[in-house]
C-alpha positions as CSV (number, residue, x, y, z in Angstrom):
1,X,-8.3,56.8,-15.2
2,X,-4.4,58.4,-14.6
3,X,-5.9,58.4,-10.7
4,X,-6.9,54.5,-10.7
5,X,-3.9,53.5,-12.4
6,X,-1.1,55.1,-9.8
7,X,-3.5,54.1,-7.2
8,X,-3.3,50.3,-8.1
9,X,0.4,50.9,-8.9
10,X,0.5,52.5,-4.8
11,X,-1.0,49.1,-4.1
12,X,1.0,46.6,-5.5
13,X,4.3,48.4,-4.3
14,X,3.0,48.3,-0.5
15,X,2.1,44.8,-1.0
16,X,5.6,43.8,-2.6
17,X,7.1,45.9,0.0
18,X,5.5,44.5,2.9
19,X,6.5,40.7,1.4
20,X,10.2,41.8,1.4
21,X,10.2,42.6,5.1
22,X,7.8,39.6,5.9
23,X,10.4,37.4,4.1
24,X,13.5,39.3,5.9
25,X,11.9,38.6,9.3
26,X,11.1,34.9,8.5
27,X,14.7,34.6,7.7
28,X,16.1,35.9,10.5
29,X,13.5,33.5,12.5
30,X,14.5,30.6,10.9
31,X,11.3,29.5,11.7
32,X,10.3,26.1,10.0
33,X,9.9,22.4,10.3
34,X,10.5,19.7,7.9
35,X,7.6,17.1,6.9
36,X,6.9,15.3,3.6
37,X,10.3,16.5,2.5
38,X,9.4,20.1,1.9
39,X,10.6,22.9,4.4
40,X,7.6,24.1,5.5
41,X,7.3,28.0,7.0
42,X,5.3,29.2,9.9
43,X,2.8,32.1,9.5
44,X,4.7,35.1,9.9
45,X,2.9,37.9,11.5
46,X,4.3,41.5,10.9
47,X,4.2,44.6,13.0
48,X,1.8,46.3,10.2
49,X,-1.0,44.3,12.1
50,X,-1.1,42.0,9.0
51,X,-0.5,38.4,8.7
52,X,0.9,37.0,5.7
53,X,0.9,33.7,4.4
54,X,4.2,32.0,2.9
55,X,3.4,31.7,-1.0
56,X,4.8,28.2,-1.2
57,X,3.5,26.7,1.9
58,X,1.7,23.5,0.8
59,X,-1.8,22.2,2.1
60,X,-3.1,20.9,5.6
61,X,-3.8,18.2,3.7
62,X,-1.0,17.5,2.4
63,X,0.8,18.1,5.7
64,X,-1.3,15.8,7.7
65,X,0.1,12.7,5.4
66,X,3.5,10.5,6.7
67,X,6.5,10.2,4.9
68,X,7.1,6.7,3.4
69,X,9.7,5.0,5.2
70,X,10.4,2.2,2.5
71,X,11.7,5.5,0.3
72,X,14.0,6.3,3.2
73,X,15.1,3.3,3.4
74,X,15.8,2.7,-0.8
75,X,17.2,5.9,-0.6
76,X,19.7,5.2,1.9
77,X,20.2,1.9,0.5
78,X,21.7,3.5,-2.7
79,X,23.9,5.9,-1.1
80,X,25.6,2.4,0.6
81,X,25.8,1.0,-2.8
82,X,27.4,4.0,-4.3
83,X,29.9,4.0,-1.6
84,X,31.1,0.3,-2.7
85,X,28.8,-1.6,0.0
86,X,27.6,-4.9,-0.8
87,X,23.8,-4.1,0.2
88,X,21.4,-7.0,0.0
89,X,17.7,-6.3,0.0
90,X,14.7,-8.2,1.5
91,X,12.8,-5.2,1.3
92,X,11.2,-5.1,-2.1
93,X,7.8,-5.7,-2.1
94,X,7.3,-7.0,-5.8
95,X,8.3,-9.8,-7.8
96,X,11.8,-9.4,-8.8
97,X,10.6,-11.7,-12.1
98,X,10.5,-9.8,-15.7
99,X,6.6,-9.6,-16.8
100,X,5.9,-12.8,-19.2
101,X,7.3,-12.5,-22.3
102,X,3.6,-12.6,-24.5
103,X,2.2,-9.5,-21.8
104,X,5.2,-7.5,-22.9
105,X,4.9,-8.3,-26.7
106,X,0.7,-7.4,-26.5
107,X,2.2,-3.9,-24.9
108,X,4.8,-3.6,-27.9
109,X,2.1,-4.6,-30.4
110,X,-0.3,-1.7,-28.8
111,X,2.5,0.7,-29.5
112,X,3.6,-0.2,-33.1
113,X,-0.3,-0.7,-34.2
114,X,-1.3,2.9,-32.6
115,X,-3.1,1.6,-29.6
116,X,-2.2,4.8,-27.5
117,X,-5.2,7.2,-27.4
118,X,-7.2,7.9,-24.2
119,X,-10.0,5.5,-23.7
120,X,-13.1,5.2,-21.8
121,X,-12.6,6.7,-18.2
122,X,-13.6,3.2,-16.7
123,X,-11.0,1.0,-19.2
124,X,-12.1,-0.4,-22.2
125,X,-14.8,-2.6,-22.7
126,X,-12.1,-5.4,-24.0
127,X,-9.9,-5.1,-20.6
128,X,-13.3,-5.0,-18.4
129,X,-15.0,-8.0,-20.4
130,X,-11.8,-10.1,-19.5
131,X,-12.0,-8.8,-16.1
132,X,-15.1,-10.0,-15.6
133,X,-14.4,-13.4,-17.6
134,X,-11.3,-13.8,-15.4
135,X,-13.2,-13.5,-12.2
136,X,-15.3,-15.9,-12.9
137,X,-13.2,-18.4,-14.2
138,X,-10.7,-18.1,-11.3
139,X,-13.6,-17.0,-8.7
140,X,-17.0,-17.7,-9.7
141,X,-17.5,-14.0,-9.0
142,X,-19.9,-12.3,-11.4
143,X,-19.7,-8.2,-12.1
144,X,-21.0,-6.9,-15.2
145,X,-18.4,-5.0,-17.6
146,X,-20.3,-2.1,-18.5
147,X,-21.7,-1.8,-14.8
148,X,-19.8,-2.7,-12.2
149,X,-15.9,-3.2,-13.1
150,X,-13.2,-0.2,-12.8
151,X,-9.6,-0.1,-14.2
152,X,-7.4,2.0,-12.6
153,X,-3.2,3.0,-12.6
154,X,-2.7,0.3,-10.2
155,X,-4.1,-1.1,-7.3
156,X,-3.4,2.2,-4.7
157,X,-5.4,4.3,-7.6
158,X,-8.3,1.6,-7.7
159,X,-8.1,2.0,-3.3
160,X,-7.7,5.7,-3.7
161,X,-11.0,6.1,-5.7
162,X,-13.0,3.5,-3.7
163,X,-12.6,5.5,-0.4
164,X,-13.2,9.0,-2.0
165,X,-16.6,7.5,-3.5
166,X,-17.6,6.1,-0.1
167,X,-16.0,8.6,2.8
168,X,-17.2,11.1,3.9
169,X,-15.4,13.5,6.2
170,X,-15.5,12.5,10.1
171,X,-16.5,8.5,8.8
172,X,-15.0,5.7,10.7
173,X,-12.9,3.1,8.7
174,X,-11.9,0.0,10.2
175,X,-8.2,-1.3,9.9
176,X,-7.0,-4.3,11.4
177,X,-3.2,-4.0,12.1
178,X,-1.0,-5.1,10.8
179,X,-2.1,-3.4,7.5
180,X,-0.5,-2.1,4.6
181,X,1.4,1.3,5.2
182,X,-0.3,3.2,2.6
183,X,-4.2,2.5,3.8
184,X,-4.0,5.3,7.3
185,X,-3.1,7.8,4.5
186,X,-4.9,6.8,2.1
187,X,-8.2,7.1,4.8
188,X,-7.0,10.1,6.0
189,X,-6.7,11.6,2.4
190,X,-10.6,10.9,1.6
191,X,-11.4,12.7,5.0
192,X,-12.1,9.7,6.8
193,X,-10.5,8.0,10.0
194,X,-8.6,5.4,10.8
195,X,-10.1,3.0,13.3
196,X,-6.9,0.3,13.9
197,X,-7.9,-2.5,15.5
198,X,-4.6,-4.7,16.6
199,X,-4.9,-8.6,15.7
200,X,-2.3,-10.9,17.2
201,X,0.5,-13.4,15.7
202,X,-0.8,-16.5,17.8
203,X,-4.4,-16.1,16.0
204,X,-2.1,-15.6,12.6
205,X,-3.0,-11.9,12.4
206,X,-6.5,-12.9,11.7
207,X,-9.7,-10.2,12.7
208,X,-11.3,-12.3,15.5
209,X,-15.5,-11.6,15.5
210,X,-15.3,-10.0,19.1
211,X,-12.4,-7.3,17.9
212,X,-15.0,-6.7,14.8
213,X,-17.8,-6.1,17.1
214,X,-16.3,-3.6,19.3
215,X,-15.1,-1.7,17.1
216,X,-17.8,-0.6,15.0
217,X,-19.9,2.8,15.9
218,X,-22.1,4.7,14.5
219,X,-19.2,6.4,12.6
220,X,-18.1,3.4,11.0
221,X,-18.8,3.4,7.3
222,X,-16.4,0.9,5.7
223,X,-13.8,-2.0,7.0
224,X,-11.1,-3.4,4.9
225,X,-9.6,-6.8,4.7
226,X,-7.0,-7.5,3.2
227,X,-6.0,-11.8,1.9
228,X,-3.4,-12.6,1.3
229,X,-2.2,-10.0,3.8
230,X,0.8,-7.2,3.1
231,X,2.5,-7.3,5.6
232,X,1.8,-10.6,7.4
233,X,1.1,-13.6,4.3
234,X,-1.8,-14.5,6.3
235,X,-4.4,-15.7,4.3
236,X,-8.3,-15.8,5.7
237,X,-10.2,-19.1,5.1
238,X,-13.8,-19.4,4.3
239,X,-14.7,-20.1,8.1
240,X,-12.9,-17.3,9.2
241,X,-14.4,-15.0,6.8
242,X,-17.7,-16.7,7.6
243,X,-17.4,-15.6,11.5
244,X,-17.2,-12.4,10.8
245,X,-20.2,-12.5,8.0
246,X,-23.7,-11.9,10.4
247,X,-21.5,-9.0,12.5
248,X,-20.8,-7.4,8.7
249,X,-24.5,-7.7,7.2
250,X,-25.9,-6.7,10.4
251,X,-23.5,-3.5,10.5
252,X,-24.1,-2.4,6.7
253,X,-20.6,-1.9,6.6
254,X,-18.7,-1.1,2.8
255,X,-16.0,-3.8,2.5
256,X,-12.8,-3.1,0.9
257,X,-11.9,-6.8,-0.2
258,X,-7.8,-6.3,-0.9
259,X,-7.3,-9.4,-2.9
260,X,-4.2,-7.9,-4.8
261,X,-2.0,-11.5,-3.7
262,X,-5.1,-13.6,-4.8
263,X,-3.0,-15.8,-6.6
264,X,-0.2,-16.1,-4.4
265,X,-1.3,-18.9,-2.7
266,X,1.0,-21.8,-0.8
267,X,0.1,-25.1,0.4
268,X,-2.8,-25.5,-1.7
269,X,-4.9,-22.7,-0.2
270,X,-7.9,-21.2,-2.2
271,X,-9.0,-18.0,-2.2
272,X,-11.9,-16.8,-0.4
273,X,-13.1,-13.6,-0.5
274,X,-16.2,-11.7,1.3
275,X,-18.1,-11.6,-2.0
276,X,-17.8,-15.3,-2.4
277,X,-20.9,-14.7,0.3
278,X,-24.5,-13.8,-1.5
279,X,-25.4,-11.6,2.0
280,X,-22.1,-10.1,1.5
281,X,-21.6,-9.5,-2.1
282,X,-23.6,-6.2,-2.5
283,X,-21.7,-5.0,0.4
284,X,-18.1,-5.7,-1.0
285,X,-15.6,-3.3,-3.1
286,X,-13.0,-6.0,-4.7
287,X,-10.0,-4.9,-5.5
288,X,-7.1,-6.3,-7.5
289,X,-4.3,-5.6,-9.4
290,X,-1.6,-7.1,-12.5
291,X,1.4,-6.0,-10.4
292,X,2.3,-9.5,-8.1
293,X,0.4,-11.9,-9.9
294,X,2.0,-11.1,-13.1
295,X,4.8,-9.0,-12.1
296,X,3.8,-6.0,-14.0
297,X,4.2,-3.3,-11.8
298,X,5.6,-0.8,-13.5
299,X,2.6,-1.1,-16.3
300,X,0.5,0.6,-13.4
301,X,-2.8,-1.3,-14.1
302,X,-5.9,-2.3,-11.4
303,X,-9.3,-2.9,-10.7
304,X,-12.1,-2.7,-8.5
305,X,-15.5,-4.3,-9.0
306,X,-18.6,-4.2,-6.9
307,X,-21.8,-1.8,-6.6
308,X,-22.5,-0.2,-9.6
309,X,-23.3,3.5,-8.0
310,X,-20.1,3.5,-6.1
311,X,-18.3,2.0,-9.5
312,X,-19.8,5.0,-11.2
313,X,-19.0,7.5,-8.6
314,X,-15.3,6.2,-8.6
315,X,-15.0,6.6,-12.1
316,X,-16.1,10.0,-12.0
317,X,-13.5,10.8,-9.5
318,X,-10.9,8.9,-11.5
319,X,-11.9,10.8,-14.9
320,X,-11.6,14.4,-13.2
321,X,-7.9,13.6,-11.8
322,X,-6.5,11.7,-14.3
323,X,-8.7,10.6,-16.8
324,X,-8.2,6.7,-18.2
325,X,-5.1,4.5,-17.1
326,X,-2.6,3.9,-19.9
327,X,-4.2,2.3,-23.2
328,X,-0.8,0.5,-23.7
329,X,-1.5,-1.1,-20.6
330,X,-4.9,-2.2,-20.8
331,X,-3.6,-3.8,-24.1
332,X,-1.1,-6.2,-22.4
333,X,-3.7,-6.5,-19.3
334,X,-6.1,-8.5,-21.7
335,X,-3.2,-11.0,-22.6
336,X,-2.5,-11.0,-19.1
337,X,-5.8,-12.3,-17.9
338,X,-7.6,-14.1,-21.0
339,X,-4.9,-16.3,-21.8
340,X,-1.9,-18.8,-20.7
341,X,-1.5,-18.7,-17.3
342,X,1.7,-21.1,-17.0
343,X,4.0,-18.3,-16.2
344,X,1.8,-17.0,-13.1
345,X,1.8,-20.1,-11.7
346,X,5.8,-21.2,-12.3
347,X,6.6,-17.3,-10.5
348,X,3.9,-18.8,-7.4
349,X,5.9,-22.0,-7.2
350,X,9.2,-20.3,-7.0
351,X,8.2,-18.4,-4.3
352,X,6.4,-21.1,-2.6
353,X,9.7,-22.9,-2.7
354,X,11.6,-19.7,-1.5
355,X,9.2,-19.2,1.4
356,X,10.4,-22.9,2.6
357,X,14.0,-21.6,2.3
358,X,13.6,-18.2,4.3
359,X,10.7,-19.7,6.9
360,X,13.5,-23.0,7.6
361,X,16.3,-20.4,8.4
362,X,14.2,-17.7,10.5
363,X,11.7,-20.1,12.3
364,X,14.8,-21.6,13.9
365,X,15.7,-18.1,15.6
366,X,15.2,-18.1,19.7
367,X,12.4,-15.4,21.2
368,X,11.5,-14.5,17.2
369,X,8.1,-15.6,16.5
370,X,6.6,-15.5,12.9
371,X,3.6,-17.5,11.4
372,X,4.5,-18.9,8.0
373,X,3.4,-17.3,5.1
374,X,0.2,-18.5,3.5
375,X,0.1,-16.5,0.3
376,X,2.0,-12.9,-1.2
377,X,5.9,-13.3,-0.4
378,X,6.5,-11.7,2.9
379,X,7.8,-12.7,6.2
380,X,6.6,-10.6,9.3
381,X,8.7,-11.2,12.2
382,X,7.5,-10.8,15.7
383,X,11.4,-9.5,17.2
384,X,11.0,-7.5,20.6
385,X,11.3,-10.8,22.5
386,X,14.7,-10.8,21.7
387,X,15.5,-7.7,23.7
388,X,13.0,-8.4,26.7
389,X,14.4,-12.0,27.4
390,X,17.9,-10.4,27.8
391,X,16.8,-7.9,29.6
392,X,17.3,-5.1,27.4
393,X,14.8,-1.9,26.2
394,X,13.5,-2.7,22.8
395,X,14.5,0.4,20.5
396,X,11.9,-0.1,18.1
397,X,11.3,-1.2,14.7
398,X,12.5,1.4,12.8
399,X,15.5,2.0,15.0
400,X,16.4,-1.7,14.4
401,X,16.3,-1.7,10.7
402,X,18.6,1.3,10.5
403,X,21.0,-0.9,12.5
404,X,20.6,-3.9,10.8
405,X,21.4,-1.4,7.1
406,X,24.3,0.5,8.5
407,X,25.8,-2.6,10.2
408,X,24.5,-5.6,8.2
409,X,24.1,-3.6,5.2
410,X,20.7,-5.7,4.7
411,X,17.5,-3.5,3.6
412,X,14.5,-5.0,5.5
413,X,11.4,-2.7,6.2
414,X,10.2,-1.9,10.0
415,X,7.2,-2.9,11.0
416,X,6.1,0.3,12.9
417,X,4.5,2.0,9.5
418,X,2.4,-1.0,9.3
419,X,1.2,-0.9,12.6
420,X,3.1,-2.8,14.7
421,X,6.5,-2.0,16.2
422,X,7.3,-5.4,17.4
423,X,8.3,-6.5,14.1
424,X,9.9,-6.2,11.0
425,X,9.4,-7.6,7.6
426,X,11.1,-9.4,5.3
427,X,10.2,-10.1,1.2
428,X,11.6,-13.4,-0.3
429,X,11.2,-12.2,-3.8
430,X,14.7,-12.6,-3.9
431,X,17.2,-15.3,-5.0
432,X,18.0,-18.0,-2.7
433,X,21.8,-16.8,-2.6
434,X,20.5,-13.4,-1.1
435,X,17.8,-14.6,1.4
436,X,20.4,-17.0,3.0
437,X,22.9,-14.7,3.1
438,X,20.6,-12.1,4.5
439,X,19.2,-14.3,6.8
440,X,22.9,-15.4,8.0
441,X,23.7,-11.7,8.5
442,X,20.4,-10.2,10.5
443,X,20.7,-13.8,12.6
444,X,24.4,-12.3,13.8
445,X,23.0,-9.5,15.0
446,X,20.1,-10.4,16.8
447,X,22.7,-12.7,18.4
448,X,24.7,-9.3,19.0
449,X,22.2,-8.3,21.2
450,X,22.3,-11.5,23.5
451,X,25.8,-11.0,23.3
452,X,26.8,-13.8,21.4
453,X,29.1,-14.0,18.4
């Protein structure tokens, strides 16, 4: 037993040993590269003829993922501020409205009356039964409660578990670009990948059938769509989502309906969605949220609704990884959707009215070409012109916004993350004093670059 002891003893030294001068020789290497944030060492191999792995060094998986951009840019946005700048931001990509006044007193009630257990991985019945009554009442969409509806931290969770219940590793997703960033990660992250399929700002960022058709493989296992668009405001109609419909029942395809602006609608638009079709409905994963429509989100709180295996599945992921979403939340969701609705619609007809201020300054500006916003609150400006009529290399979108926040010191966000570099986009949840003096300020620059003013 003495003999076993000292020889595991023997062991562990030459082990801790052969760390220490694996360490000192990665040190003197300076071997490393940073991505995601985290300094991230090579495999060191030693002359012992063993390798040895870095005990921090974090996953492939993890790796393979692309650092957010908008948190670059927020975090250099506060750095300006704390040095005395006067930085404006069109960059924020939710309402800048407090959530209604009767949502927030259900979410005190829920805490003062002991509503703060777990519940039921899926949500409770109560939130899921107003889900459902919601949908039809806004949608004529019918999901059962118990069967087919999934609450979730948010609509990125809600995405998150929809792709993991449906991907499976080397499966083909279809994105039109522009999309919203967090999708090719998000893809990527359930093992699948990203098919991007570019649409155009003269067809108003809209999938056209053809571009559907030749994309799809035998890999391809799901498509999303997401109306009202983040990052363009386009909004699909029922004909346009009609085109596509025989290409999409023929294919089999899952569709990921994003339909997180569905209230956000300008100009008296209605919402149409791919399970508004009976051929389609089977085949489509809705998804929404409470954050934009009534400006809830730090509450954290979504949904998705569709086939009730893939509901089940999803749920299963989500109960492993985090188990329900907050109870206190669900709580204030079911005042949120069962009852007055006055203050969602007074938030869409301030930004309907804000869109007409920002789309009247920017649709003015020479060789910038944007479509105006049908629905959500963003502008997505097409800006490389500006550069190529005078003659000049475009530096990119992400290069541009940098310029525009050091010299401006207005936070807009690039349009590169969301697949395309030609543009950048702007958010008019903002007041009207900051989106015409923002707009004033980015116009002088792109004048800059004609060399004027």
């Amino acid at each position: 037993m003495i003999h076993v002891v000292a020889l595991a003893t023997g062991i562990l030294y030459f082990i801790g040993l052969l760390y220490v001068l694996c360490e000192k020789q990665r040190r003197s290497s300076g071997s490393f590269d940073e991505r995601c944030g985290v300094s991230r060492f090579s495999v060191v191999s030693c002359n012992f003829g063993v390798t040895a792995l870095p005990l921090h060094q974090p996953s492939e998986r993890s790796l393979a993922l692309t650092p957010s951009v908008t948190l670059a840019i927020v975090a250099r946005t506060a750095v300006l501020r704390a040095e005395g700048k006067q930085v404006l931001s069109l960059s924020v990509g939710e309402p800048d409205f407090p959530t209604p006044e009767k949502i927030r007193e259900a979410g005190k009630y829920a805490i003062d009356h002991g509503i703060t257990k777990y519940t039921a991985e899926r949500g409770t019945m109560e939130l899921r039964t107003a889900i459902a009554q919601k949908l039809f009442r806004d949608q004529r969409l019918s999901y059962a409660p118990d069967k087919n509806i999934l609450v979730s931290n948010g609509g990125k969770h809600v995405i998150s578990n929809l792709l993991l219940a449906t991907i499976n590793p080397g499966d083909d997703v279809i994105l039109p670009a522009p999309y919203f960033l967090a999708y090719p990660e998000l893809i990527k992250l359930a093992g699948g990948t990203p098919v991007i399929v570019p649409t155009e700002a003269k067809h108003r960022y809209i999938l056209q059938p053809e571009q559907l058709s030749s994309a799809i493989t035998a890999k391809t296992k799901l498509i999303v769509l997401c109306t009202p668009s983040n990052p363009t405001s386009t909004v699909y109609t029922r004909d346009e989502l009609a085109a596509l419909v025989p290409i999409l029942v023929k294919s089999k395809l899952w569709i990921l309906a994003d339909e997180v602006y569905e209230h956000l609608l300008f100009d008296g638009r209605e919402q149409a969605s791919p399970a508004h079709f009976p051929e389609l409905f089977d085949q489509t994963l809705y998804v929404s949220s409470f954050s934009k429509t009534y400006a809830m989100t730090g509450w954290r709180l979504g949904y998705g609704c569709g086939d009730s295996e893939i509901i089940k599945a999803a749920a299963c992921i989500q109960g492993n990884m985090t188990s329900s979403p907050s109870a206190i939340a669900q709580y204030a969701g079911i005042e949120a959707v069962s009852n007055d609705q006055r203050a969602r619609e007074e938030m869409r007809k301030s930004f309907e009215r804000r869109r007409d201020l920002m789309y009247s300054l920017i649709s003015q500006w020479e060789h910038v070409e944007t479509p105006k916003p049908e629905g959500a609150f963003y502008c997505f400006l097409k800006i490389d012109e500006v550069w190529n009529a005078n003659g000049k290399e475009y530096p990119g979108s992400v290069a541009v916004a940098k310029q525009i926040l050091e010299e401006q010191h207005i936070a807009i966000v690039p349009g590169q993350p969301f697949g395309d570099d030609r543009c950048i986009r702007f958010s008019f949840a903002a007041s009207d004093e900051t989106i015409i003096e923002a707009c004033s300020r980015i116009h002088q620059y792109l004048l800059s670059v004609k060399g004027v003013g």
